[in-house]
C-alpha positions in Angstrom: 277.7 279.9 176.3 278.4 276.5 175.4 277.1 276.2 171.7 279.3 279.8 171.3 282.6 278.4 172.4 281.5 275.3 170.3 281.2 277.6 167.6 284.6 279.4 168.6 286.4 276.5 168.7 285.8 275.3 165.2 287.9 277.7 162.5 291.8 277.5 162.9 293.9 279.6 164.3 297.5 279.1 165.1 299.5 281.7 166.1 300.5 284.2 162.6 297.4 282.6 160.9 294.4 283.6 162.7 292.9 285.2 159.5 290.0 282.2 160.0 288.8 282.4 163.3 289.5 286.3 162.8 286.8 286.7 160.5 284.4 284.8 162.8 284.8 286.9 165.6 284.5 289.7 163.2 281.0 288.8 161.8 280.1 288.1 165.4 281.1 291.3 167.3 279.3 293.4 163.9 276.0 293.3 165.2 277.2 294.0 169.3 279.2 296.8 168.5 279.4 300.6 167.6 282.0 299.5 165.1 284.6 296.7 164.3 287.7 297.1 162.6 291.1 294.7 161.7 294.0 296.5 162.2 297.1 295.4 159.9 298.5 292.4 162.5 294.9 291.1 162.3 293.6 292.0 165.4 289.8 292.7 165.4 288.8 295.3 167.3 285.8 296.3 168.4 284.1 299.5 169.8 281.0 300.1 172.2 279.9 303.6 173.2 280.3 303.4 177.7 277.2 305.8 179.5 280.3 307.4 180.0 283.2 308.7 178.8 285.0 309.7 181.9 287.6 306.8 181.0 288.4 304.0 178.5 289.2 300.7 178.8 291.0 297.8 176.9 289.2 294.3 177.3 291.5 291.9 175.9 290.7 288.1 175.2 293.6 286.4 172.4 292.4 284.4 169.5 295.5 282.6 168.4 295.4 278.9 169.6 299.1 276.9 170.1 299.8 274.6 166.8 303.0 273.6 164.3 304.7 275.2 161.2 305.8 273.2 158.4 309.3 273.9 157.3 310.4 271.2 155.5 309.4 268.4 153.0 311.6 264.9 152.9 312.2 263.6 149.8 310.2 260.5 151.4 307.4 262.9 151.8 306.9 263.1 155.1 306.7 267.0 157.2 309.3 268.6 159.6 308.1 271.3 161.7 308.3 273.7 164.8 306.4 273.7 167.5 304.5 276.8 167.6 304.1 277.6 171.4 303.5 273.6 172.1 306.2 271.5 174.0 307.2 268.4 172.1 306.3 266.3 174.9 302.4 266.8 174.1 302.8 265.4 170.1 304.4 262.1 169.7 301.5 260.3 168.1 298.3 262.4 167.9 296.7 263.9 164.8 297.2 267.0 163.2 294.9 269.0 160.3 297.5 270.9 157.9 297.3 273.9 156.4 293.5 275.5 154.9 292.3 272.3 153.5 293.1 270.5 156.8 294.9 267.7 155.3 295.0 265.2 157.9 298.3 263.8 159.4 300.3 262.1 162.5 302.9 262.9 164.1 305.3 260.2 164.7 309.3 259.4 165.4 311.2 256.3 165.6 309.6 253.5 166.3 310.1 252.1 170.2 311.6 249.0 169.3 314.0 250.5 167.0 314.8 253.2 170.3 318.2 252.9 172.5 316.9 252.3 176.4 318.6 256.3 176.6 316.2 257.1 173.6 313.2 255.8 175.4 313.9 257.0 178.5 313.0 260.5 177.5 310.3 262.3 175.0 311.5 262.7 171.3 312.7 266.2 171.0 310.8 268.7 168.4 313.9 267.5 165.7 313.0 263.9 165.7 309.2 264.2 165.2 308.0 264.1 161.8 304.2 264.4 160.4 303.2 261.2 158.0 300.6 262.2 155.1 300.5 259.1 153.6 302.3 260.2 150.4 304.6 258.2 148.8 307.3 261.2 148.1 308.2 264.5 148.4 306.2 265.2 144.9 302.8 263.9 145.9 303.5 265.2 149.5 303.7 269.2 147.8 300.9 268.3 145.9 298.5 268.7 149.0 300.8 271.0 151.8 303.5 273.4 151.6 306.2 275.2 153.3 304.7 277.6 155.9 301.4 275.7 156.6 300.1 275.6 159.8 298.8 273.0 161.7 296.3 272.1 164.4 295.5 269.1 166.4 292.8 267.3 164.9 291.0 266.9 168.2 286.5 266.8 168.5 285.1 269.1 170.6 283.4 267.0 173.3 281.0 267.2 176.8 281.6 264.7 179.3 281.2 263.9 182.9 279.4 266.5 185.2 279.8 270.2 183.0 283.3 269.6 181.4 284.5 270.4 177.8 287.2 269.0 175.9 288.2 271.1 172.6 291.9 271.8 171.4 291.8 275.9 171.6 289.9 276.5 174.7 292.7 278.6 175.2 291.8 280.6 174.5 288.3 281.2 172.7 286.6 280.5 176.1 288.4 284.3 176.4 286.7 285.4 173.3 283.0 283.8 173.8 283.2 285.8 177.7 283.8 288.6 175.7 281.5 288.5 173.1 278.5 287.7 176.0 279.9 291.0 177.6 279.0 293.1 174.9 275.7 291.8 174.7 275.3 295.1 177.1 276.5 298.6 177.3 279.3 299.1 179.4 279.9 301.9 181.7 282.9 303.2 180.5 283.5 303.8 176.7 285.3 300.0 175.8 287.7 298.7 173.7 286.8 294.6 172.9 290.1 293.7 171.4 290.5 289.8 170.2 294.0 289.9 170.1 296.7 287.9 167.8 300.3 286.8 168.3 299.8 286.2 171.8 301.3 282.5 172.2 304.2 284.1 170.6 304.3 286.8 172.6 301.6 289.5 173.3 302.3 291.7 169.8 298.8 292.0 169.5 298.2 293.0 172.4 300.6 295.7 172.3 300.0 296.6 169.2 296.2 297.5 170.0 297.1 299.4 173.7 299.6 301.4 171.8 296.5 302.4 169.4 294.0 302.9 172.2 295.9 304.3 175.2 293.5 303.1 177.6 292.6 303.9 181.1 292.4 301.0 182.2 293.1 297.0 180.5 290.8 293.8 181.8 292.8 290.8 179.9 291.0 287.6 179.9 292.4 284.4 178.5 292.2 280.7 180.5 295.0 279.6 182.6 297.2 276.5 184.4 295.2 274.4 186.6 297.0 271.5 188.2 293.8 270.3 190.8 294.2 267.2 188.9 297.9 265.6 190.1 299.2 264.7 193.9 300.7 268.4 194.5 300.6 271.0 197.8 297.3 272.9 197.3 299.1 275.8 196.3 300.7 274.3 193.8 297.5 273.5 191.8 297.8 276.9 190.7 293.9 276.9 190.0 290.4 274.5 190.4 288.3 273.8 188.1 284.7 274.1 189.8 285.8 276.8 191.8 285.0 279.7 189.6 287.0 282.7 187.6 290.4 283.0 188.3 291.8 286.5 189.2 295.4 287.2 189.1 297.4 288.2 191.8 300.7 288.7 189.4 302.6 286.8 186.9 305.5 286.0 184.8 305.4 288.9 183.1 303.2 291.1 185.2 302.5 292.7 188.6 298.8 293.9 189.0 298.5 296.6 191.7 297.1 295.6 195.1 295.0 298.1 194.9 293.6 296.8 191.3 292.9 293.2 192.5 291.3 294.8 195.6 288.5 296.6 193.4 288.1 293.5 191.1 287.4 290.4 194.1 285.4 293.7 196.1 283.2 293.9 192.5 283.1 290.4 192.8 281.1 289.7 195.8 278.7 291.9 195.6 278.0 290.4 192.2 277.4 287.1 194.0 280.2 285.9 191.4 282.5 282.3 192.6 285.8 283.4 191.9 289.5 282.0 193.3 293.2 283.3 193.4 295.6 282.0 191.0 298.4 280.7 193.7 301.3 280.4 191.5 302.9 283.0 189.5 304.3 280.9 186.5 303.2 281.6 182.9 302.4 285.1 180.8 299.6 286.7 179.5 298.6 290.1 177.2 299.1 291.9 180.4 302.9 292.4 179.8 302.7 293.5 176.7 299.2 296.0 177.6 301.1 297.2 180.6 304.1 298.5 179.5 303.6 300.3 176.7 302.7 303.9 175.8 302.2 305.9 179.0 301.9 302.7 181.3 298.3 301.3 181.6 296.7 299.9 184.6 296.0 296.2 184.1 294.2 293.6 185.5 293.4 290.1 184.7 291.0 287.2 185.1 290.7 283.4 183.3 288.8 280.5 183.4 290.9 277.7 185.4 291.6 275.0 182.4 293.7 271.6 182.2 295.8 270.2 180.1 296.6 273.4 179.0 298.7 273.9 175.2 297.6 270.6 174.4 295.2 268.7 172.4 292.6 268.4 175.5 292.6 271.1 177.1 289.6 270.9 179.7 287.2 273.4 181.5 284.1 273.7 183.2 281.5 275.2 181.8 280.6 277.0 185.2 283.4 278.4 185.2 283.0 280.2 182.7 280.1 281.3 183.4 281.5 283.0 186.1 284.1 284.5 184.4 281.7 286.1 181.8 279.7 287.2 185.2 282.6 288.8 186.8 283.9 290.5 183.3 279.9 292.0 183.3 280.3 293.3 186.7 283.4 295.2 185.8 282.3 296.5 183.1 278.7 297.7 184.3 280.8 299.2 187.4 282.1 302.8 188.2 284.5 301.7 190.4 286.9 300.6 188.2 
């Protein structure tokens, strides 16, 4: 599990430009699956014959990772962008890779000393960041990047302390190696494995691909807030990491049937598989979008508790998931569903 989300973790990825890590996952699911295809927003999807084919099911995992977009070039040569689903507050002064050839830059604003005691009071908004190259003008600068690149944090993939792992798109290709370990065995159910795109700007792929496959039922799985690490209540941690897969009691944008959860934590223990409740109901996933579209499609959801989430660090443990590719296994090798 770890050397695949190593592996997952390497090709870029932001969201609209997932073509990279796309092709991966692709060459990947080929040799698990009945068939793969990409559909025309990019999402790869991937079919496995169930022992039955009573129902079918949707198992979604997203492969788009949070980044920045280029949109303009000083005459100085240095990069404006937008922050593509990443708050400004997480990229005053770390690195970035640009665009295919991963040119390598900072991000970087007025200098502190320079700042009014209002300006330092407060992080720089998205409008007073620029990225530094190192060219000398705009004319070297469009030598190497362009209008419309795309940009991820330049951030190593590390192991530290007791079973954690550090890696700038854990969210969410923790999701995609669970699923990819799932279909190492035939499900019950004829299934769906879709590796989404477009969710971090909200769910297209996703909808997109339950539109195409009308399922029975939809198993999104994708990581998700944990705040175990600050001087909170306990339910405001929202999720631990240590403690398991996370399964969703409802969401921003979704409501999962009592009934639903109740099927998934009773699958659960008999499996033997350590699993906790998310306790808040803040932030969105593919459920949304998988939920309410077509004829309505019964959804449920489980993640792998990470920190730091949408940032350059984001952190999990690798138990964790490990349980959640346990618990996705269960469900799929169950009838009860």
């Amino acid at each position: 599990m770890l050397e695949l989300i190593k592996t997952l973790c390497a090709p870029r990825g932001v969201t609209g430009d997932e073509k990279e890590i796309a092709a991966l996952i692709a060459d990947l699911a080929a040799p698990l699956a009945d068939r793969v295809e990409t559909d025309a927003l990019g999402n790869v999807l991937a079919f496995k014959k169930g022992r039955s084919s009573e129902k079918t099911l949707m198992v979604d995992a997203h492969i788009d990772e949070v980044g920045i977009l280029v949109n303009y070039i000083t005459e100085e040569g240095f990069l404006k962008f937008t922050g593509v689903g990443v708050d400004a507050r997480v990229l005053n002064g770390r690195r970035f890779l640009i665009g295919k050839d991963r040119i390598p830059a900072v991000a970087g604003t007025k200098p502190i000393h320079l700042q009014s005691l209002e300006e330092r009071s407060i992080a720089p908004a998205m409008e007073k960041l620029y990225l530094d190259i190192g060219a000398k003008d705009a004319q070297e600068a469009k030598k190497y990047v362009k209008v419309g690149d795309t940009g991820i944090f330049d951030s190593e993939f590390i192991c530290f302390g007791e079973g954690f792992i550090k890696g700038r798109a854990l969210d969410n290709r923790v999701g995609c190696a669970v699923l990819l370990k799932a279909m190492e065995q035939q499900p019950e159910y004829d299934t769906w494995f879709v590796f989404s795109v477009l969710e971090e700007s909200g769910g297209f792929g996703a909808r997109t691909a339950s539109l195409r496959i009308q399922p029975d039922l939809a198993i999104v799985v994708d990581t998700t807030t944990s705040a175990d690490h600050i001087e909170k209540p306990e339910a405001a941690k929202a999720s631990r990491l240590g403690e398991g897969a996370v399964v969703f009691l409802m969401e921003a944008t979704t409501y999962y049937k009592p009934e639903s959860v109740a099927r998934v934590t009773e699958i659960a223990n008999r499996a033997g598989v350590k699993w906790q409740y998310k306790t808040v109901t803040k932030g969105g996933l593919n459920s949304g979008s998988i939920q309410r579209t077509g004829r309505g499609c019964e959804t449920v959801a489980i993640a792998t508790p990470c920190r730091y989430l949408h940032s350059a660090a984001c952190t999990v443990k690798l138990d964790d998931a490990c349980e959640t590719a346990a618990l996705l296994h269960a469900l799929l090798q169950s009838r009860e569903l």
